[in-house]
N, C-alpha and C positions, 0 to 999 in steps of 0.2 A: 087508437091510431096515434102513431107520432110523425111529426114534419121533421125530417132531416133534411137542412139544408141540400141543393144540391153540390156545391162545393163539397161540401164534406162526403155525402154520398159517394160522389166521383172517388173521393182518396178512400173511401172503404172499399169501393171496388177495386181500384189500384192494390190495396194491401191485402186484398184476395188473392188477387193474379200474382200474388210477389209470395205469398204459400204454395203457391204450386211449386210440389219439386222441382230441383232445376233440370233434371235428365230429363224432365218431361215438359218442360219450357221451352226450351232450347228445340222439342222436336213439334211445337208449336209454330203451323208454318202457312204465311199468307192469310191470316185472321186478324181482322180488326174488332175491338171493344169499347161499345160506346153504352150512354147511360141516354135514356129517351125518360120522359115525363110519367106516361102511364100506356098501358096496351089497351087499346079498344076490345080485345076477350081479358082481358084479365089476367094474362099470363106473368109472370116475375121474371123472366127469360126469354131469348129467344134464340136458338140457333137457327143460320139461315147458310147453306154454302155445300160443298163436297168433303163429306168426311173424307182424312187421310186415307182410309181405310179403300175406300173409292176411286182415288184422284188418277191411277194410272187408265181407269176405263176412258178418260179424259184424257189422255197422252203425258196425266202430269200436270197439265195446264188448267187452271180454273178462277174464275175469277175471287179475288178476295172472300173469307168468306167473312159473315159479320154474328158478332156475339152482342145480343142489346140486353139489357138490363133496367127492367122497369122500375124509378122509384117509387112513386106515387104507389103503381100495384104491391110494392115492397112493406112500405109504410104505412101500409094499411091495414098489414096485416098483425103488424108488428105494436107493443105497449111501449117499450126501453128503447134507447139506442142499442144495449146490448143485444137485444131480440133482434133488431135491423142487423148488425156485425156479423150476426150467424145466418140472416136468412140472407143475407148478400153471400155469404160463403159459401152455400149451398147451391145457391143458385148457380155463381161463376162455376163453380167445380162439376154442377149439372151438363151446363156449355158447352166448357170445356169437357166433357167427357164425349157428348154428341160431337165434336169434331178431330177427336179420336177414331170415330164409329160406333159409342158404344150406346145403342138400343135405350129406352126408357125403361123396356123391361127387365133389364141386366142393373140399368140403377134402379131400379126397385128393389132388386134383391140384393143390392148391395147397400142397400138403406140412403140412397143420395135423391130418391125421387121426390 
């Protein structure tokens, strides 16, 4: 296990979300992204909200959704900060894909699970 600060954690996350292509940033909409300490299951993500995919069943309207990112669950998994770099990137781009709409099973087969 390694302790990444969480300041710096925060900016690894930040420099995830700034790899996301921008045609696909830009269509990023009403989501918030925060970093929490650790998930009581053990999860390294979490989406919680109405996928885009969803939102007109909803007239449109929905509340924020929220993308959290657990360190502690992260850096625990992880040896290097470099290990940490990749599994934060994976994670956000996981999220981020659930608030597109797209299935765990779909990132499974697309190697992002």
């Amino acid at each position: 296990m390694i302790d990444v600060p969480t300041e710096r954690f925060e900016a690894l996350v930040a420099d995830a979300l700034d790899e996301i292509p921008e045609e696909l940033g830009r269509l990023m909409d009403n989501v918030v992204v925060q970093v929490r300490e650790a998930s009581p299951s053990g999860l390294l993500g979490l989406y919680q909200g109405v996928p885009l995919t969803e939102r007109e069943a909803y007239g449109g309207l929905a509340m924020p959704d929220r993308i959290t990112v657990y360190r502690r669950s992260i850096c625990q998994r992880c040896r290097t900060e470099a290990e940490v770099v990749e599994e934060v990137r994976v994670t956000v781009v996981h999220e981020v894909a659930h608030h597109f709409g797209i299935d765990d099973h779909r990132l499974d087969e697309l190697g992002w699970a």
